[in-house]
PLY file of the C-alpha trace (Angstrom):
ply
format ascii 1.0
element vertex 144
property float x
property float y
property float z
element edge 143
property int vertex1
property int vertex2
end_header
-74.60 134.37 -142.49
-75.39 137.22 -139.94
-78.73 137.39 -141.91
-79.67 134.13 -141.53
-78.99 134.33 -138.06
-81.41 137.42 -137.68
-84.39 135.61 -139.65
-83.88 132.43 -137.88
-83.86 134.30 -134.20
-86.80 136.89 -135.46
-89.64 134.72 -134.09
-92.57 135.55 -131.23
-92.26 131.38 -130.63
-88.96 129.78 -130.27
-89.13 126.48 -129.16
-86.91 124.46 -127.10
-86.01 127.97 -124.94
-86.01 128.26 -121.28
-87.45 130.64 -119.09
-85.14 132.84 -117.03
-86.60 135.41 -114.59
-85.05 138.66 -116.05
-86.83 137.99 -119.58
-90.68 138.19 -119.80
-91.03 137.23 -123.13
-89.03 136.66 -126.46
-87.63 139.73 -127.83
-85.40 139.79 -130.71
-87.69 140.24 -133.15
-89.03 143.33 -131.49
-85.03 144.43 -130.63
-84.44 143.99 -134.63
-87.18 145.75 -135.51
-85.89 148.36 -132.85
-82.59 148.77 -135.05
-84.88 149.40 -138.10
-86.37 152.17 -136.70
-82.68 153.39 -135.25
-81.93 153.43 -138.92
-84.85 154.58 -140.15
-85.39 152.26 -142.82
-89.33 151.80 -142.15
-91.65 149.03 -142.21
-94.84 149.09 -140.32
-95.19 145.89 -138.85
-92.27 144.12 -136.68
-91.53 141.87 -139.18
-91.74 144.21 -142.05
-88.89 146.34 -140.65
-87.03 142.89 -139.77
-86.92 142.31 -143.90
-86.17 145.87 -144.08
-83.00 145.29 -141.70
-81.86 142.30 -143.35
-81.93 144.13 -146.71
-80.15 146.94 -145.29
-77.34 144.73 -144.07
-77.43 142.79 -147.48
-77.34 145.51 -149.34
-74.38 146.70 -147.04
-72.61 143.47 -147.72
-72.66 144.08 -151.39
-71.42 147.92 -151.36
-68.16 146.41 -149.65
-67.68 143.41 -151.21
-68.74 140.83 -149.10
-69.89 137.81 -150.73
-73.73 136.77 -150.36
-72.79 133.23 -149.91
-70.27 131.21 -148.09
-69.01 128.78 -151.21
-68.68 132.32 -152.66
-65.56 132.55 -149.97
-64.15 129.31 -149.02
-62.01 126.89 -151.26
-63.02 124.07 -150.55
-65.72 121.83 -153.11
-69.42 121.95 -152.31
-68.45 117.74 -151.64
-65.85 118.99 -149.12
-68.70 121.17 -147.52
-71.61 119.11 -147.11
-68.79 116.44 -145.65
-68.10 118.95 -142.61
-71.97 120.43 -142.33
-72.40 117.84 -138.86
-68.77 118.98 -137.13
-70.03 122.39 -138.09
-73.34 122.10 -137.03
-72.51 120.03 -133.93
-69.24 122.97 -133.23
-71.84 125.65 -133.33
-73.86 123.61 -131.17
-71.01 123.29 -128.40
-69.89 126.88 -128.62
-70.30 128.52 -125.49
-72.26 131.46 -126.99
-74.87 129.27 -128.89
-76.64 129.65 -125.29
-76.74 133.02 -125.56
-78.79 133.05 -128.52
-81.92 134.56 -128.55
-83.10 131.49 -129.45
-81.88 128.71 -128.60
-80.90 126.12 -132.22
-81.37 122.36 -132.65
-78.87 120.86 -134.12
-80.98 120.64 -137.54
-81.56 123.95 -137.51
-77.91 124.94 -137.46
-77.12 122.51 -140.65
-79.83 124.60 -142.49
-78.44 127.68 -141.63
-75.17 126.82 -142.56
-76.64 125.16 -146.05
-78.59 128.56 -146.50
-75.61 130.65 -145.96
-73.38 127.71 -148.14
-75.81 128.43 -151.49
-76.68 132.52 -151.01
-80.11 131.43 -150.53
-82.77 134.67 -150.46
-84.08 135.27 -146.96
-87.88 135.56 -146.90
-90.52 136.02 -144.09
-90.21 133.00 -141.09
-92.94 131.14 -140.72
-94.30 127.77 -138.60
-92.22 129.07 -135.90
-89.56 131.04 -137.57
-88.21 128.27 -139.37
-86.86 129.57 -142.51
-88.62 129.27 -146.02
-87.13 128.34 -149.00
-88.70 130.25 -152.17
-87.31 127.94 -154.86
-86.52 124.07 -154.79
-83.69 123.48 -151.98
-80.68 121.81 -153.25
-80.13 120.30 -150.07
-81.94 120.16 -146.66
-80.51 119.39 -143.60
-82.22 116.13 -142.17
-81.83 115.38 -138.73
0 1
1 2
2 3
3 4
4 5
5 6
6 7
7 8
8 9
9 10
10 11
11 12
12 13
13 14
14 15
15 16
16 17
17 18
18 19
19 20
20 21
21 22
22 23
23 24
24 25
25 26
26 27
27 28
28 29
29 30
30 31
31 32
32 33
33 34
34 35
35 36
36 37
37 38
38 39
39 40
40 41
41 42
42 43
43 44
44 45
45 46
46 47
47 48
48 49
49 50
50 51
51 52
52 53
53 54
54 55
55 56
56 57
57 58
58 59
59 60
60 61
61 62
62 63
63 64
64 65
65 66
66 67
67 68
68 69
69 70
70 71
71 72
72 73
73 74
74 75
75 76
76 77
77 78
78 79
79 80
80 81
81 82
82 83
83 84
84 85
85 86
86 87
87 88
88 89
89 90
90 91
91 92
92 93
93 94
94 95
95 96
96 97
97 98
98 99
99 100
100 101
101 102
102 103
103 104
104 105
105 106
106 107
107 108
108 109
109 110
110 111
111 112
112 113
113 114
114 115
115 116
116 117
117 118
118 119
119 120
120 121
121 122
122 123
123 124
124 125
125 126
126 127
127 128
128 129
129 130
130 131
131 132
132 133
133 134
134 135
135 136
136 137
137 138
138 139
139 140
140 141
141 142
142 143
């Protein structure tokens, strides 16, 4: 999921954030980007080396085993999943670190994070405001 995360927060225009005085501007995509370059894994634009990051860690992932999507990992039937995806979505919501987020989720936007992580689904440039874009037909999308 911790790539999902990093696409979803890898945005120049989150919306719904508020403005605190120590931070002039969003930065995670430029921080990501920042870990690229730590890592050298190139990329020339900010979001190139944000794709190149994610690949990294995906890549990573695989090497040790880690499954590339949740339903990979839990026991529980897709039926049992999409059941729980609002107490998820609405726990993530309530956590006390969700305000610490770089960007700052709606409620829909957690469910389809949690649905993308649920099916493995490939990770691809953000776009319309980071949201994330599905290259094939969605299975399921997270309404409001």
């Amino acid at each position: 999921m911790i790539c999902h995360v990093i696409r979803y927060n890898a945005t120049d225009a989150p919306f719904k954030q508020a403005t605190f005085s120590q931070y002039k501007y969003p930065n995670a995509k430029w921080r990501y980007s920042r870990i690229a370059d730590y890592l050298n894994l190139g990329g020339e634009t900010e979001i190139e080396k944000v794709d190149r990051l994610i690949l990294a860690i995906e890549d990573l992932k695989q090497q040790v085993g880690i499954p590339s999507a949740i339903k990979d990992v839990i026991k529980e039937s897709e039926a049992e999943f999409l059941a729980k995806i609002d107490e998820l979505a609405d726990r993530a919501f309530d956590d006390q670190c969700t305000g610490a987020n770089p960007r700052y989720p709606l409620i829909k936007d957690l469910k389809q994070l949690y649905l993308d992580a649920y099916y493995g689904r490939p990770l691809v440039e953000a776009q319309q405001n980071g949201k994330i874009v599905i290259p094939e037909e969605p299975q399921v999308v997270a309404t409001t």
